[in-house]
C-alpha positions in Angstrom: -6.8 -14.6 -13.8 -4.9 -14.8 -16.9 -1.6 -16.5 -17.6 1.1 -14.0 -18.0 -0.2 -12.7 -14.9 -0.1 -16.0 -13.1 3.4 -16.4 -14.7 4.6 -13.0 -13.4 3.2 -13.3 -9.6 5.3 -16.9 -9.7 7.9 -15.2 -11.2 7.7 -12.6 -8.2 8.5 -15.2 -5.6 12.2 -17.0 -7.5 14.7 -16.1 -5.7 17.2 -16.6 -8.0 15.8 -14.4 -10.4 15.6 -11.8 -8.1 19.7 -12.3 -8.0 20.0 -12.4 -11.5 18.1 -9.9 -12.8 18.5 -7.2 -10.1 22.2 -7.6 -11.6 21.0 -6.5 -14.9 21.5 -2.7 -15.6 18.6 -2.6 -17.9 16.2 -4.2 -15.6 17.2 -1.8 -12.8 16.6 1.5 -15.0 12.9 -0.2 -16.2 12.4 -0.7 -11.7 13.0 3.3 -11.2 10.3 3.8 -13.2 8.4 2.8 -9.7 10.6 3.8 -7.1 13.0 7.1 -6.9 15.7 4.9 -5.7 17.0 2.4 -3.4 18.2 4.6 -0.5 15.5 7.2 2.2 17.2 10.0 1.0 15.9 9.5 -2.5 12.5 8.8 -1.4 12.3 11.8 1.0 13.4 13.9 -1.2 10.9 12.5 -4.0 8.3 13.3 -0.6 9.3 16.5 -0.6 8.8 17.1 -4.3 5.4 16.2 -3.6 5.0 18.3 -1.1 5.5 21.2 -2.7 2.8 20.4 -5.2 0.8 19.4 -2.7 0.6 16.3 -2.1 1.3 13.8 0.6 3.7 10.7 0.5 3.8 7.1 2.0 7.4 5.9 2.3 7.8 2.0 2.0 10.8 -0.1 2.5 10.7 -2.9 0.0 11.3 -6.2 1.9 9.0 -8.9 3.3 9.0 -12.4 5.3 11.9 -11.7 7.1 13.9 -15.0 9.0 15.9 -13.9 11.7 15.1 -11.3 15.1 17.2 -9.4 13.7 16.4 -8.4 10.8 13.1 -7.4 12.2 14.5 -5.4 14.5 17.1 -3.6 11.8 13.6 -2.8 10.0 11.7 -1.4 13.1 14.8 1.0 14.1 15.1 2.1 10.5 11.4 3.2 10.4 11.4 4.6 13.5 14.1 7.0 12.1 12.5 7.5 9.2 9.3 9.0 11.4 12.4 11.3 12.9 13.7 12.5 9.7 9.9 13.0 8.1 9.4 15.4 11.1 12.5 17.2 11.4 12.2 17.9 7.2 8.1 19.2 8.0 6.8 16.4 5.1 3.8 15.2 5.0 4.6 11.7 4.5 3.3 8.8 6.4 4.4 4.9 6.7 3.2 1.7 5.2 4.5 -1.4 6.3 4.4 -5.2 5.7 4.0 -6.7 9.1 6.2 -9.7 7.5 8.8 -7.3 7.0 8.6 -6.5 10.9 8.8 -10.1 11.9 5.3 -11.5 11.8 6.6 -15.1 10.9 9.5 -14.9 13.2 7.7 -13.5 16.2 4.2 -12.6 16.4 4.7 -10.8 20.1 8.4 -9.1 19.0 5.5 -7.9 15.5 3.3 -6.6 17.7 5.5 -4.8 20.3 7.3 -3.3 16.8 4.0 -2.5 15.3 3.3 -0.3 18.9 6.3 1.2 19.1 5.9 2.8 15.3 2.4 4.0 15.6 3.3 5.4 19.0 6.0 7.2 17.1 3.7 8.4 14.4 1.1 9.9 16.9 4.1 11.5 19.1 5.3 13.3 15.2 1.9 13.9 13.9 2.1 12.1 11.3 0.1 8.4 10.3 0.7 4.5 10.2 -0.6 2.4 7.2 -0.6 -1.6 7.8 -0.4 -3.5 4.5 -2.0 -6.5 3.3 -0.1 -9.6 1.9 -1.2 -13.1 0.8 -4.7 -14.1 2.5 -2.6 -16.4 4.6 -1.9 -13.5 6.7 -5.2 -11.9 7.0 -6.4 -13.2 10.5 -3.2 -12.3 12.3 -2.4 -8.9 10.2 -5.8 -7.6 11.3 -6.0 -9.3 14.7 -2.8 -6.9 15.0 -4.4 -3.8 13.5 -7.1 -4.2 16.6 -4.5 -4.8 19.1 -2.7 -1.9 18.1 -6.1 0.4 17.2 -7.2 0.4 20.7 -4.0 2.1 21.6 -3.5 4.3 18.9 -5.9 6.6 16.6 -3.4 7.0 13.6 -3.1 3.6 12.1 -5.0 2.4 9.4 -4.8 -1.1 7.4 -5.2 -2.6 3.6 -8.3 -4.9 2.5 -8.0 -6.5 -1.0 -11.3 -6.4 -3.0 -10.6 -9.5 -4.6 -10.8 -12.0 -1.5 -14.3 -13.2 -0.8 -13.9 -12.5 2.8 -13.1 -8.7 2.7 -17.2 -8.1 2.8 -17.3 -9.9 6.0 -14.1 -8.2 7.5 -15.0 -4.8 6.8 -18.3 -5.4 8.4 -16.6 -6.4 11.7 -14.1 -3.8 11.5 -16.5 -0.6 10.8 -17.5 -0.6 14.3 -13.9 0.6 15.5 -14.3 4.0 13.2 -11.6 2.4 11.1 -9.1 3.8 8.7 -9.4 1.6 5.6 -7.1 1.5 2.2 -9.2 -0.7 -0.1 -7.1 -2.2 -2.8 -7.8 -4.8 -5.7 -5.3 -7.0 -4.8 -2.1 -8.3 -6.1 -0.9 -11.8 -5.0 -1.7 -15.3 -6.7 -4.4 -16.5 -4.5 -6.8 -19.7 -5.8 -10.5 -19.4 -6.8 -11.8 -20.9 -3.5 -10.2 -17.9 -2.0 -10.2 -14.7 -4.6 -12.4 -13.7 -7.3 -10.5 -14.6 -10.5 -12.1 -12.5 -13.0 -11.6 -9.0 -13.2 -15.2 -7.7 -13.1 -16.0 -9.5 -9.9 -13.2 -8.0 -8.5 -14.4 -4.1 -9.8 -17.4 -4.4 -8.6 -16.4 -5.8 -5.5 -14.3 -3.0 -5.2 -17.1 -0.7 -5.8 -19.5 -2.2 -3.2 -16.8 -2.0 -0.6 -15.8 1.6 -1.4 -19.2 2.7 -1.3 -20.1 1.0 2.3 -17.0 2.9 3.4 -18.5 6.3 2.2 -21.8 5.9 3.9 -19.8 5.4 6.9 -17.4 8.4 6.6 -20.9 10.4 5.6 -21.3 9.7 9.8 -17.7 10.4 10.5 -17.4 6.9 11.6 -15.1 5.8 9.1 -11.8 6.6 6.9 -11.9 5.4 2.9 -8.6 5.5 0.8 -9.3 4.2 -2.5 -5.9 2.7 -3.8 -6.2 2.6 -7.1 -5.1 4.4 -10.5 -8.3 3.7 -12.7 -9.7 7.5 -13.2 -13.1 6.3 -13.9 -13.7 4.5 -10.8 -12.4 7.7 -8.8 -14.7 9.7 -10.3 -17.6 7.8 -9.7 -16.4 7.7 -6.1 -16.0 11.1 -5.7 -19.5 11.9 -7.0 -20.6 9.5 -4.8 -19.2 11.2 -1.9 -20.6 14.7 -2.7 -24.1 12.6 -3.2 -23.7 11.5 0.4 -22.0 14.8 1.7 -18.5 13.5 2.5 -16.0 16.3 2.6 -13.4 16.7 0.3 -10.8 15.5 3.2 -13.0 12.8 4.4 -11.4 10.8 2.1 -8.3 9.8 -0.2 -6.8 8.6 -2.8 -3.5 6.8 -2.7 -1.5 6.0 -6.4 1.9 4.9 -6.8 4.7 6.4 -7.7 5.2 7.0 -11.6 2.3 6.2 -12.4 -0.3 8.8 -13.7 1.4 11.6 -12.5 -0.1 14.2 -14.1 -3.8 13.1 -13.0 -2.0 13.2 -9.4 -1.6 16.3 -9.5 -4.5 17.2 -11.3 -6.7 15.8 -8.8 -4.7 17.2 -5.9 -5.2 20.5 -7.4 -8.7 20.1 -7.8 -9.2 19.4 -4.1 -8.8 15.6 -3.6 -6.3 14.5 -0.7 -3.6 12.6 -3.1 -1.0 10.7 -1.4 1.4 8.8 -3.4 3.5 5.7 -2.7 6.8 5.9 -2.5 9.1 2.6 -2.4 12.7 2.1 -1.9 15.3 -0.3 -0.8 17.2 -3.1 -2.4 14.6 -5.6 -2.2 12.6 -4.3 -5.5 12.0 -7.4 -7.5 9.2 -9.1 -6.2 7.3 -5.4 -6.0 8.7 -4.7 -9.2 7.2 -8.0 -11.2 4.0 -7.5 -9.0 3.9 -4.1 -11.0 3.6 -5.8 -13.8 1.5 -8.6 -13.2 -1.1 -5.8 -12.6 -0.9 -4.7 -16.3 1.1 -7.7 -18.0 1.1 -5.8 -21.3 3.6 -4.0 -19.9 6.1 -6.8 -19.9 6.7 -6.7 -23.7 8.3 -3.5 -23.1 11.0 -5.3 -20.5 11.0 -8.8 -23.0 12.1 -6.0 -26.0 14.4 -4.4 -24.5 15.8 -7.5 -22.8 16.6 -8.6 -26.1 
């Protein structure tokens, strides 16, 4: 990993300069870039945008390790009436959440009867729940959850992150519940002993994991969502899927917002299920500087205009 990107995932966890810069007026015009805006309204409407050139939408609140009951619970409500408000407009948006956002450190049970209730929700309005993945400290009891709340519920899926060496090994034990699975590189400052450091151990690991999941949705016994923006790497995974016989929509593609836009839409309208992520909320920064740490080049451009 290099430094400016170790610098930046740090940087992503000071909370003071979270406070300081969110204050900065530049610094919140560089974060829209990522996100429509910090309220739902802007993001379903940005979902509905999408919609009309067909494609589909997750809708994330930024915000994560919450500390109090409450707060959890102020985060569970306010998805479940964003599931109200995605149905009542016809979009064909679905959720992804950070189970720390829903209380995972505060209460694992109070998590999990949250984590229910919002993929009961999606089923009941058609539409879909995504689980994210955060730091590999929260692997075992993020995808202990996913199980508890798979057996109960067909539309959930979860996040594995190519660059952990243990991802192989999860993906092997999960594949036998006919899984939904978005498989990411990964984006938190983990140690060696834990994540690939180097970036071509992480693409290939990314590869060998995307392809297991396409011989598995060539049986129908498995969903793949390749999270990522590289164009190259889709395209070798959608030849790879016509190889094996996969259907177009037997599998996606999930890119953020504002980035490649164009190609989005190019490969929506070439047939590929495109479903971009849409963020909002107040709680930006750490997202935000995780952005960047993924392509550090890109800080220059803040540091200039900074100055």
């Amino acid at each position: 990993m290099s430094l400016a990107r170790r610098l930046l995932l740090r940087v992503s966890r000071s909370a003071w300069l979270a406070d300081q810069l969110r204050r900065r007026a530049f610094f919140r015009r560089a974060a829209r870039r990522f996100l429509p805006g910090e309220d739902v309204a802007a993001a379903l409407d940005a979902a509905a945008d999408f919609a009309r050139a067909g494609l589909g939408t997750l809708l994330t609140q930024l915000g994560e390790q919450v500390r109090n009951p409450a707060e959890a619970r102020a985060v569970r409500d306010h998805y479940l009436d964003v599931l109200g408000q995605v149905r009542r407009r016809g979009l064909p948006a679905q959720l992804s959440v950070k189970l720390t956002h829903l209380g995972l450190d505060v209460d694992r049970a109070a998590c999990a009867a949250a984590l229910g209730a919002l993929a009961a929700r999606a089923e009941q309005t058609g539409s879909f729940l995504w689980i994210d993945m955060e730091e590999s400290r929260y692997v075992d009891a993020t995808l202990d959850l996913y199980r508890e709340v798979r057996a109960e519920h067909a539309r959930v899926g979860v996040c594995l992150q190519a660059y952990l060496h243990r991802t192989f090994t999860d993906l092997d034990r999960l594949v036998p519940l006919g899984p939904a699975i978005r498989v990411v590189k990964g984006a938190y400052n983990e140690p060696p002993a834990v994540a690939f450091p180097k970036k071509r151990d992480v693409d290939a690991a990314y590869v060998a994991l995307a392809e297991r999941l396409l011989k598995e949705a060539a049986r129908a016994r498995a969903l793949p969502v390749f999270g990522t923006h590289d164009l190259r790497l889709i395209g070798r995974l959608r030849e790879r899927a016509r190889a094996l016989g996969v259907p177009r929509d037997g599998y996606e593609v999930h890119m953020l917002y504002g980035i490649r836009s164009a190609d989005q839409r190019a490969l929506a309208a070439d047939g590929c299920v495109v479903r971009v992520l849409v963020s909002y909320g107040t709680h930006w920064f750490p997202w935000y500087v995780r952005r960047l740490a993924e392509r550090p080049a890109n800080v220059w451009f803040v540091l200039r205009n900074l100055v």
